[in-house]
KEDOVO-978021 format. One record per residue (C-alpha): residue in one letter; x, y negated, z negated. Coordinates in nm, 4 decimals. Layout:
BEGIN
MARTI   resn          u          v          w
MARTI      A          X          Y          Z
...
This chain:
BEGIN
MARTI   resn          u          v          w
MARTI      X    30.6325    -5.2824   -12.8961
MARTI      X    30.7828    -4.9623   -12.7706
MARTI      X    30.4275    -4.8459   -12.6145
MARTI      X    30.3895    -5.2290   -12.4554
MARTI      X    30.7305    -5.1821   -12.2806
MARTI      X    30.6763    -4.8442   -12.1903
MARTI      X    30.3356    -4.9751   -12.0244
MARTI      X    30.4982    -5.2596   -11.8541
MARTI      X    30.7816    -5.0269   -11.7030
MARTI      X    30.5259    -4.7882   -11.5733
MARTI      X    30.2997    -5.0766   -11.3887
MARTI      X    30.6705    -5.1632   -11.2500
MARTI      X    30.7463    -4.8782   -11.1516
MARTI      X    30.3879    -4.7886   -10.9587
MARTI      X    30.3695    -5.1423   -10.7948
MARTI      X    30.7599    -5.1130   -10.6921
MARTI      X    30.7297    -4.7086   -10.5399
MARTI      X    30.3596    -4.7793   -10.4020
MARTI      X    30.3524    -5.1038   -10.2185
MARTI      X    30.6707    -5.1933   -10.1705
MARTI      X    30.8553    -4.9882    -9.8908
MARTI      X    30.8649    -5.2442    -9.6355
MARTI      X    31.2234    -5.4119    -9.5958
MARTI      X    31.0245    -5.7213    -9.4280
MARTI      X    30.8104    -5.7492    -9.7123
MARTI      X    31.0753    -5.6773    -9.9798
MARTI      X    31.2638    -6.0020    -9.8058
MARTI      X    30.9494    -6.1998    -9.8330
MARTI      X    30.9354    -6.0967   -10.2375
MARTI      X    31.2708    -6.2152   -10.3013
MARTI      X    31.1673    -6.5547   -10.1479
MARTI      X    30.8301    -6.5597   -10.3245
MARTI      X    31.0402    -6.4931   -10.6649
MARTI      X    31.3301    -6.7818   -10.6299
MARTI      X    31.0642    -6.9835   -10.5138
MARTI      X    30.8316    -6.9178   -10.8111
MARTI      X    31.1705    -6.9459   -11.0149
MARTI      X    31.1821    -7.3058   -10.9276
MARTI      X    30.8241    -7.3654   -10.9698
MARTI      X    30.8219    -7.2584   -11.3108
MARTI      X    31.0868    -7.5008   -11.3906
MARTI      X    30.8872    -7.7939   -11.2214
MARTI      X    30.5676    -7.6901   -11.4300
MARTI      X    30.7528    -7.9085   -11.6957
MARTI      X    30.8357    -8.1553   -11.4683
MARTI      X    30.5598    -8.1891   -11.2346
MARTI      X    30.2645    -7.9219   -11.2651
MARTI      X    30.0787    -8.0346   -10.8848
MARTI      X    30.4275    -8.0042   -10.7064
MARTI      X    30.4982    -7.6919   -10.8941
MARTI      X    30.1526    -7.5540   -10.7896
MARTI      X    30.1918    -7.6670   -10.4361
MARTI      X    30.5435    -7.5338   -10.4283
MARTI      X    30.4075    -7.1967   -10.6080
MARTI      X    30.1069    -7.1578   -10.3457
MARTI      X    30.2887    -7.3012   -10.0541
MARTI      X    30.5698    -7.0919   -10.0519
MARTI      X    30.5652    -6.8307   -10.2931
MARTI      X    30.2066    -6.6926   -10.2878
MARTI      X    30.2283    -6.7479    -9.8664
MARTI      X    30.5107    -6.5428    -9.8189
MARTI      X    30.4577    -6.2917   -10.1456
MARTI      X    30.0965    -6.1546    -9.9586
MARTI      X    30.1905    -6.2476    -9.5789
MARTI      X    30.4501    -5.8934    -9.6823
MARTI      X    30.1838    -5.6935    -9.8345
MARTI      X    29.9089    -5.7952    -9.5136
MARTI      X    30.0781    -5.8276    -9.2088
MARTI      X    30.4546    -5.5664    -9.3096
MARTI      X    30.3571    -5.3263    -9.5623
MARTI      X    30.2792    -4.9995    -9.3786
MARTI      X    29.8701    -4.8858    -9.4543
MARTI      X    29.8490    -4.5419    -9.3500
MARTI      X    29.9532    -4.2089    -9.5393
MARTI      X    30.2530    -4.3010    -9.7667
MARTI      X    30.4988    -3.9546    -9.7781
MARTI      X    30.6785    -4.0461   -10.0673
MARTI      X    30.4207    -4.0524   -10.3199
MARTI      X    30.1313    -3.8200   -10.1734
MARTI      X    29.8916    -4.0752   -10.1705
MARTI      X    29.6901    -4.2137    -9.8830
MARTI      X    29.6185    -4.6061    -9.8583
MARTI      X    29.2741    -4.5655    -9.9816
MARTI      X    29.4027    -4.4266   -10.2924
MARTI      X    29.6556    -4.6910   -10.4196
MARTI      X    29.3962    -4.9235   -10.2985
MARTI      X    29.1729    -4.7989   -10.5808
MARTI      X    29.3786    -4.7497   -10.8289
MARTI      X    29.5914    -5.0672   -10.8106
MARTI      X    29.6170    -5.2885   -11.1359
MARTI      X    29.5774    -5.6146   -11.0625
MARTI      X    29.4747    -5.7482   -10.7290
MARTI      X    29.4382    -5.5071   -10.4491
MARTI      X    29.3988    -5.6287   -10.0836
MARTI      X    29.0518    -5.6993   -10.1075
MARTI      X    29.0496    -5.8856   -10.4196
MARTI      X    29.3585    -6.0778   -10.2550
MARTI      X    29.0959    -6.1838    -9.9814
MARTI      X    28.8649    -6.3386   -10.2238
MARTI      X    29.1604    -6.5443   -10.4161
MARTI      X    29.3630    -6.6385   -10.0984
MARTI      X    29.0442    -6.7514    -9.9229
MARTI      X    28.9685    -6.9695   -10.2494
MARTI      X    29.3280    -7.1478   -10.2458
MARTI      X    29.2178    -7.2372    -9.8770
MARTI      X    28.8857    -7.3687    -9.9463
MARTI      X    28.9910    -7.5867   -10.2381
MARTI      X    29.1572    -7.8661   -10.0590
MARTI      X    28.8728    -7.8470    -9.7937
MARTI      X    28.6426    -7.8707   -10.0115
MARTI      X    28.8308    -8.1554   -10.1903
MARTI      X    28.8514    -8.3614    -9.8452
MARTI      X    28.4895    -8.3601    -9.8183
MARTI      X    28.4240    -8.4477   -10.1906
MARTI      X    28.7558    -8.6435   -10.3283
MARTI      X    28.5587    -8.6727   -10.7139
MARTI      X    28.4809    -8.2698   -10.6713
MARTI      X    28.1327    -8.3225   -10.7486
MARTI      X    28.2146    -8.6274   -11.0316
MARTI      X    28.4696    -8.3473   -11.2251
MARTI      X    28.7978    -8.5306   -11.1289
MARTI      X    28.8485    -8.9162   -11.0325
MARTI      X    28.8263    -9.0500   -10.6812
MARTI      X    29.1874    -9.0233   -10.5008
MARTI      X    29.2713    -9.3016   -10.2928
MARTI      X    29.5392    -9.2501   -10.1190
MARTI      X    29.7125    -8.9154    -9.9545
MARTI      X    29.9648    -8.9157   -10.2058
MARTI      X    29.6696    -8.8087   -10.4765
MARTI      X    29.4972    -8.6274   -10.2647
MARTI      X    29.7729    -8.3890   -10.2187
MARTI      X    29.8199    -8.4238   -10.5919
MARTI      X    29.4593    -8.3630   -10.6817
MARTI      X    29.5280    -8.0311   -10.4704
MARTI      X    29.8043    -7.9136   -10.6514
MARTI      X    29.6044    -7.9194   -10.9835
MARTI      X    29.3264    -7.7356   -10.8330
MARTI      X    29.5558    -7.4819   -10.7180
MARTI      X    29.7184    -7.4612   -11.0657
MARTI      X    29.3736    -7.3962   -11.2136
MARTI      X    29.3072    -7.1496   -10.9843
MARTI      X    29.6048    -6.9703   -11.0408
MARTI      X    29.5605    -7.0028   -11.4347
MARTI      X    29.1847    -6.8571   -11.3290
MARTI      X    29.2731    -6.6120   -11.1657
MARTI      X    29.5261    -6.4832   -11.3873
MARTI      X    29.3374    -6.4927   -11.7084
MARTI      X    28.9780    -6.3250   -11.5021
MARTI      X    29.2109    -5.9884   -11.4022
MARTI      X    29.3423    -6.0059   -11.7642
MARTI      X    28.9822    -6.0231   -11.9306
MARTI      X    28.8553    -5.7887   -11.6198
MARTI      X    29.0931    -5.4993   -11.7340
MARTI      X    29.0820    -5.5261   -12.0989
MARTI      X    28.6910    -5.4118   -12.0318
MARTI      X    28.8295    -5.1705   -11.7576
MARTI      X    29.1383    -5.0011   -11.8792
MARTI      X    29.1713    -5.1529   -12.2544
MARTI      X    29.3191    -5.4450   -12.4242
MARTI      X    29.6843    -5.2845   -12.3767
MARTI      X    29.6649    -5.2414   -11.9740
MARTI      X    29.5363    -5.6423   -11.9485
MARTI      X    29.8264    -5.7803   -12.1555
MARTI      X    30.0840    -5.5557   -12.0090
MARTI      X    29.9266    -5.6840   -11.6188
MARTI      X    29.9612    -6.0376   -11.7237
MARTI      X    30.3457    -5.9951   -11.8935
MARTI      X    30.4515    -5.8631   -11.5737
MARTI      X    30.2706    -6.0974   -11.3543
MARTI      X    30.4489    -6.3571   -11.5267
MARTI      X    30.7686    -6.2126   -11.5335
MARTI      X    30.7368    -6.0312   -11.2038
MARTI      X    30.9457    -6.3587   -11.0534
MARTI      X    31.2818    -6.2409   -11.2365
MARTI      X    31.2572    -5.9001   -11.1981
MARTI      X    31.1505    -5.9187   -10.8218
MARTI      X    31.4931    -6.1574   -10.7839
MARTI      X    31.6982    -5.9028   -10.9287
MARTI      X    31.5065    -5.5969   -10.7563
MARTI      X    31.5088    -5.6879   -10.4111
MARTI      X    31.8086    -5.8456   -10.3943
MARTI      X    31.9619    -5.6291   -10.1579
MARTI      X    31.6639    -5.6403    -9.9548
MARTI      X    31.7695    -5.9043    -9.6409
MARTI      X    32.1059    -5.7559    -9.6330
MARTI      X    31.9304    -5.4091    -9.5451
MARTI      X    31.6826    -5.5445    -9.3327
MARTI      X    32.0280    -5.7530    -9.0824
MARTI      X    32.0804    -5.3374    -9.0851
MARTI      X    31.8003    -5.2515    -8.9055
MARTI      X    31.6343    -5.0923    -9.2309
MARTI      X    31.2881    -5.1706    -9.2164
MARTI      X    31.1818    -4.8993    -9.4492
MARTI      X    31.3033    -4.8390    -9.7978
MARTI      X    31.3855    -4.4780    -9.7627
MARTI      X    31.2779    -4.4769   -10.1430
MARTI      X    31.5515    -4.2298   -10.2556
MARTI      X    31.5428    -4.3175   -10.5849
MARTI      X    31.1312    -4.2312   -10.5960
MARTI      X    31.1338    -3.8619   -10.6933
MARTI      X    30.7835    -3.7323   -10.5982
MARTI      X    30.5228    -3.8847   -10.7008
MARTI      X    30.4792    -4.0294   -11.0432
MARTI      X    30.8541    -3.9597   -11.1129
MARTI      X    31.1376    -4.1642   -11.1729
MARTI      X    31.4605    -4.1091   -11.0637
């Protein structure tokens, strides 16, 4: 248990110090995580409006930080250039991201033209279960995708590295909430870049 939460803290740590400088995008995680807070309570509830809520809102504004705010080029606090964290990143790096955010748009295009989804699913009739029908499909793909990086690293990095990616995936809501809490208040400063103080060189904790 020790080594698993030793793991976790580590992947943390690396995703918080690497890709995570920009104020904007720190913002735009907090909303993503009270957002996905909500949507796990409405998985019990309702699992399509949880999905749409979770892809709608949370997964929007979670990557619109990391594409559009998140500075690219040479980052000074760790070392590393872009290139680098690119390859080494855990779970889904920006490319990958392409591939899974240009699925979630296809889906419900693809489910417009073809309401049965090629006989899979029954007919909807009505917008109300189309929009429903969506929100399942996007809750699949988000169980897909989650359990295809899990599988992918145990083969890549070990059995260890894929559980510990998928317990902080799931948890990454709560901790994100807590993290960047402080994050809009900094960014009505004028801060839009972490000055990472607490990041100690690279690899180090401070």
């Amino acid at each position: 248990m020790n080594t698993f939460l030793q793991a976790l803290a580590v992947q943390r740590w690396d995703d918080h110090r690497y890709y995570h400088h920009s104020r904007i995008n720190q913002t735009l995680h907090l909303v993503s995580a009270l957002s996905f807070i909500v949507a796990y309570g409405l998985l019990f509830v309702d699992p399509a409006l949880a999905a749409l809520l979770a892809w709608g809102v949370s997964m929007t504004t979670r990557q619109a930080g990391h594409f559009f705010f998140e500075p690219q080029g040479y980052d000074h606090v760790n070392q590393a250039t872009h290139q680098h964290k690119e390859a080494i990143k855990v779970g889904y790096n920006l490319r990958r991201k392409v591939v899974l955010m240009a699925a979630w748009a296809l889906l419900p295009l693809l489910l417009w033209f073809d309401r049965g989804l090629f006989g899979l699913i029954a007919p909807s009739t009505d917008l109300a279960g189309y929009v429903h029908d969506v929100g399942l499909l996007w809750l699949a793909l988000g169980v897909g995708g989650l359990l295809f990086r899990t599988v992918h690293l145990f083969f890549l990095q070990g059995v260890l590295a894929g559980l510990v990616w998928m317990s902080k995936i799931l948890t990454d809501p709560f901790h994100d909430a807590w993290l960047y809490r402080g994050a809009p208040l900094a960014l009505l400063r004028g801060e839009l870049i972490d000055p990472m103080e607490h990041v100690d060189g690279p690899g180090h904790r401070a």
